[in-house]
Structures are given as structure tokens and as C-alpha cells.
C-alpha positions as CSV (number, residue, x, y, z in Angstrom):
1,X,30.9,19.6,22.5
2,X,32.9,18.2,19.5
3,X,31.0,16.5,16.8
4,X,31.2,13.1,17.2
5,X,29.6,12.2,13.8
6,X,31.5,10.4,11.7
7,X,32.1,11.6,8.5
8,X,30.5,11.1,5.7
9,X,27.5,9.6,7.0
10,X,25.0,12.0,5.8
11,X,25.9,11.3,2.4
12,X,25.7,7.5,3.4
13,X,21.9,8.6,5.2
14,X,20.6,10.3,1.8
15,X,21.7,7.4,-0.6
16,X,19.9,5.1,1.6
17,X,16.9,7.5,1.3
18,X,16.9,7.5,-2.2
19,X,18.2,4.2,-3.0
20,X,15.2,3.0,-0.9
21,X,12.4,5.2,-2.3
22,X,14.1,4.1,-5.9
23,X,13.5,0.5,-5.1
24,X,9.9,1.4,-3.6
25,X,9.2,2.7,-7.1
26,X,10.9,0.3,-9.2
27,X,8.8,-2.4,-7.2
28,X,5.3,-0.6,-6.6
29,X,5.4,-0.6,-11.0
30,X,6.7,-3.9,-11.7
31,X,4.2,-5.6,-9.6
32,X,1.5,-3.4,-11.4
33,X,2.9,-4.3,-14.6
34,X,3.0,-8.0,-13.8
35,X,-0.7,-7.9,-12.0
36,X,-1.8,-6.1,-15.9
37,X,-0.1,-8.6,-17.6
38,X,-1.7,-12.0,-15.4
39,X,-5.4,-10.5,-15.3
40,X,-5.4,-9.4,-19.3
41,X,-2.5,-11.2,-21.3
42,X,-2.7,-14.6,-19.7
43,X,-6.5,-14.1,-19.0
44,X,-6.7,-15.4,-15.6
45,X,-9.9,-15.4,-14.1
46,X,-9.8,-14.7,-10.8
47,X,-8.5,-11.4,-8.7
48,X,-9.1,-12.3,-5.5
49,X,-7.6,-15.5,-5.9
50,X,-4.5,-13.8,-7.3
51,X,-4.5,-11.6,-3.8
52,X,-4.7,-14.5,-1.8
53,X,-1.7,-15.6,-3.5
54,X,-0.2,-12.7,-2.9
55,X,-1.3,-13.1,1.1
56,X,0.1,-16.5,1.0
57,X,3.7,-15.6,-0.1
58,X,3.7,-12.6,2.7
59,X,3.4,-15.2,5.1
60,X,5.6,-17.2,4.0
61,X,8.7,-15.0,3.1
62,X,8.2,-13.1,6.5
63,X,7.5,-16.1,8.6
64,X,10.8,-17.2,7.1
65,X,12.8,-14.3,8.1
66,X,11.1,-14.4,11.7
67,X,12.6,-17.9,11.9
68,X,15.7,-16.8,10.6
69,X,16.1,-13.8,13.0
70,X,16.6,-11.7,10.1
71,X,13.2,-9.6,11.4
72,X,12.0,-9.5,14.6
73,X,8.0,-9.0,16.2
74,X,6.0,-10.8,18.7
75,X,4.6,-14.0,18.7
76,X,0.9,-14.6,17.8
77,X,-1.8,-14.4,20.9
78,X,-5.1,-12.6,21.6
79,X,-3.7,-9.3,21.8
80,X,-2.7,-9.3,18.1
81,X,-6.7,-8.6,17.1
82,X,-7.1,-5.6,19.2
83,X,-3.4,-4.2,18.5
84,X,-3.9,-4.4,14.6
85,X,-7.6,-3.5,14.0
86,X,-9.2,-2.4,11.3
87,X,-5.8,-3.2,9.2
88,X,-6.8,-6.2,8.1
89,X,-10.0,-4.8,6.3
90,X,-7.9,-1.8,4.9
91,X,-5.1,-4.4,3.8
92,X,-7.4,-7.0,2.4
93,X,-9.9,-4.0,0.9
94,X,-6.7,-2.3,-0.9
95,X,-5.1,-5.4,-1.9
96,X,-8.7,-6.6,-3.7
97,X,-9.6,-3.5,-5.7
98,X,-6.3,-2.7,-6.3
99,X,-6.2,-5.9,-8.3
100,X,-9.7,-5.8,-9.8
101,X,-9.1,-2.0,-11.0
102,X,-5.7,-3.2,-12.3
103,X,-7.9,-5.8,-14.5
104,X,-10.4,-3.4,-16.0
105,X,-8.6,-0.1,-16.5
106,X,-5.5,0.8,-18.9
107,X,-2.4,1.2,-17.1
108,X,-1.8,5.0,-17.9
109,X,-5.5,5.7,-16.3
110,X,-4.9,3.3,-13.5
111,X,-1.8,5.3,-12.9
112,X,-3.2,8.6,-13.2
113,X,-6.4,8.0,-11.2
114,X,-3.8,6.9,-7.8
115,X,-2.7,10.1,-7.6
116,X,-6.1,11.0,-5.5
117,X,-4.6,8.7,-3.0
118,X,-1.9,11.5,-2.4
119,X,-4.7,14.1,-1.4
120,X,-6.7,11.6,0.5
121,X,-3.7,10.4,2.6
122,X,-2.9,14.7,3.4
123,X,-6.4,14.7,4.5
124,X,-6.3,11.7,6.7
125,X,-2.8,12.5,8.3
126,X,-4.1,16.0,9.6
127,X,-7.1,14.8,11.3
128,X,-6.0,11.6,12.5
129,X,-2.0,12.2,12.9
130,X,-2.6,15.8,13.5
131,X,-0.1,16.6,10.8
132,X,0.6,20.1,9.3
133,X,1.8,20.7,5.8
134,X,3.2,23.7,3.9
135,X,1.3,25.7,1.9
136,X,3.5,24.7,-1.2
137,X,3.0,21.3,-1.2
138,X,-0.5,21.5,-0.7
139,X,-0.7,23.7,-4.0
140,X,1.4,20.8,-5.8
141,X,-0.9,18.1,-4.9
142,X,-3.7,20.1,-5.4
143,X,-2.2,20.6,-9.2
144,X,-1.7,16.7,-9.0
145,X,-5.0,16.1,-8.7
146,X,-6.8,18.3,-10.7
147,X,-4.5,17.4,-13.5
148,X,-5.8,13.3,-12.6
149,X,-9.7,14.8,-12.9
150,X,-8.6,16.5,-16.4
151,X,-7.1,13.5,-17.9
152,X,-10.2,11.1,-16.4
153,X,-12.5,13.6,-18.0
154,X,-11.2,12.4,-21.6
155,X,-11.1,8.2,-21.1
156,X,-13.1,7.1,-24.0
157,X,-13.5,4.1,-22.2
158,X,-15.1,5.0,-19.2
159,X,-16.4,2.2,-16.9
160,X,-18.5,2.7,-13.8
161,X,-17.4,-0.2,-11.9
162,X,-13.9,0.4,-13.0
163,X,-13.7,3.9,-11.4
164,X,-15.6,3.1,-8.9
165,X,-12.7,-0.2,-7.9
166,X,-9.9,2.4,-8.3
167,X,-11.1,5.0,-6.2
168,X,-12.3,3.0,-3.4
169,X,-8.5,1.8,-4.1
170,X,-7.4,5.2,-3.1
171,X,-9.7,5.3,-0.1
172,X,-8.3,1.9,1.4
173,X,-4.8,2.9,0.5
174,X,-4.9,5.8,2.2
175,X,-6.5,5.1,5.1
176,X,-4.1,2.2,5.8
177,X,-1.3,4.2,5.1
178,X,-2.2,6.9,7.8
179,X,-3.0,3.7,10.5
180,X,-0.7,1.9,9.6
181,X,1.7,5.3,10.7
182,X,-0.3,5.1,13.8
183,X,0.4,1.2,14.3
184,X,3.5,0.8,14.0
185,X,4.2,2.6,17.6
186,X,2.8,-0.4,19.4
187,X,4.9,-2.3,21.0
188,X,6.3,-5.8,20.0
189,X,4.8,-5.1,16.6
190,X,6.5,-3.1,14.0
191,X,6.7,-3.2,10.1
192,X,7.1,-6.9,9.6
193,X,4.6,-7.8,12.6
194,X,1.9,-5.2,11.3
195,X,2.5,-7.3,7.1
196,X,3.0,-10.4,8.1
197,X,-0.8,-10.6,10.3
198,X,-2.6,-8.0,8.7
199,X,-2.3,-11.4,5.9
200,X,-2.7,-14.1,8.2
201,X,-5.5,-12.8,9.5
202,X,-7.2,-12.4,6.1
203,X,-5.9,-15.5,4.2
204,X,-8.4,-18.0,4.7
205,X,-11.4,-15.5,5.0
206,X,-10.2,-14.7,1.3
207,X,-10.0,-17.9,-0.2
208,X,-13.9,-18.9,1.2
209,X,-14.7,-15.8,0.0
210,X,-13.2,-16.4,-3.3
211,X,-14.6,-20.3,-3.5
């Protein structure tokens, strides 16, 4: 049978691969920056309300592509809870420590102390995906980890609760990454669906919480 595929596309495929993990990154570092800069240089007193902020804009900005048509997933109804637990805990649990670790730890050890979010997610995906990984990139994020425990072991200013923010951080991260994976094979829900009520859902228990 002839090869039908047109050329050039692979090319086209792997620039889309790394032109989107380059915009992942570029965006997963500004917002850390920014969240740094809100919580320490302008001094603003409240996290959570800063997630629910946060929650408030997903809504918005995917509710107005929905309306749009520029994304599609289904409408809300009583089937949305079952389809989409525990998301919202993970999503509301990663979003708030991620923000209160952001506030009390320097952005090099906030940075370095993420990378156990790499290990936990292996961990995760192999007993809940049922995932296998090579050898060699276990060793490499083994070495990625144990380099994050050597530079911890030398903060000179350590903080319980700190730590303690950032790697519960890692634990929520993880574990929504691996269900969300797992969630996004339901049907009428997808990326945008799983986003745009994993905050929905949350939004108003956040803001009492945070009154």
C-alpha cells in the first residue's frame, strides 16, 4: 500500500510537540513568578483568595470558548459529580498549597522541591495506569530526586509548614495528574470539560472557606 502521508508532516507533528511543551514551560514559570511576586512584593494577604481568583477566570475564559464553539464538552447535570470525582479535591488541594508554598519558600527551593512530583507521578501511573517505564529513565529521576533531597538538606531557612505545603503540593499534583489521565476517557468530557468543572465545582466552597 502506498504511503499516503503527506509530506512533511512529521516535521510539522514534532514542532507542535515542542512548540507546545515550550509554551507549557514558559507558562508553568511565569505564573510562578507572578504568584512570588503578588504574595511577597505586593504583600497580599490572602492565598486562597488569590486561587479563587484564579478558579473564577477558568470559568470564565472556558465558559467563553464553550459559547463560542471554539471548545466543546457536555452541558452541566447530575452526572458531572460522579464522572469527575475526587478532581475537584486534587484541583482545589494543588491549586491552594501550591500558592501558599509559593508564598513562604524561595523560588529556587520551591523549584527544586517539585521535582518529587516527577517520582510520585511514576509511582502513581504504574499502579493506577498500569504503566511500565524503562529502566533508564527511572535512574534519571531517581538522580532528580536525590539531587532535590541534597539541595533541601542545605536551606538555611528551613520552615516546617513550608515543606510540609510543598510537598503535599507534590502529592496533589501528582495524583491529579495520573486521574486526570484516567478522566479524560469519559465521554462528553475532555480537557476543557474536566478544567472548566473541576473549578466550578470548587469556586464558591473556596471563597466561604476563605471568608
Amino acid at each position: 500500500m502506498p504511503d499516503t502521508t503527506p509530506p512533511g508532516s512529521g516535521e510539522h507533528s514534532a514542532l507542535l510537540r515542542f512548540s507546545s511543551a515550550l509554551f507549557y514551560a514558559i507558562s508553568s514559570f511565569l505564573i510562578t513568578v507572578v504568584n512570588k511576586t503578588v504574595l511577597t512584593s505586593y504583600r497580599f494577604p490572602s492565598y486562597m483568595f488569590l486561587g479563587v481568583g484564579q478558579m473564577v477566570t477558568t470559568v470564565v475564559v472556558i465558559y467563553a470558548a464553550k459559547k463560542s464553539k471554539t471548545v466543546q464538552f457536555q452541558d452541566f447535570d447530575k452526572s458531572i459529580f460522579i464522572k469527575i470525582f475526587p478532581l475537584p479535591l486534587l484541583y482545589v488541594g494543588n491549586q491552594l498549597t501550591g500558592l501558599a508554598s509559593t508564598q513562604k519558600l524561595s523560588l529556587p527551593m520551591f523549584t527544586v522541591l517539585r521535582k518529587f512530583t516527577i517520582l510520585m507521578t511514576m509511582i502513581l501511573e504504574v499502579y493506577i495506569l498500569r504503566k511500565t517505564f524503562p529502566r533508564s529513565l527511572v535512574f534519571s529521576v531517581v538522580t532528580i530526586v536525590v539531587g532535590a533531597m541534597i539541595a533541601a538538606s542545605s536551606d538555611l531557612a528551613f520552615d516546617v509548614r513550608a515543606y510540609t505545603f510543598i510537598l503535599l503540593n507534590d502529592v496533589f499534583t501528582a495524583s491529579g495528574s495520573v486521574y486526570t489521565k484516567q478522566k479524560l476517557g469519559v465521554e462528553g468530557l475532555g480537557k476543557y470539560g474536566v478544567l472548566f468543572y473541576n473549578a466550578l465545582l470548587l469556586v464558591i466552597p473556596t471563597v466561604l472557606f476563605s471568608a
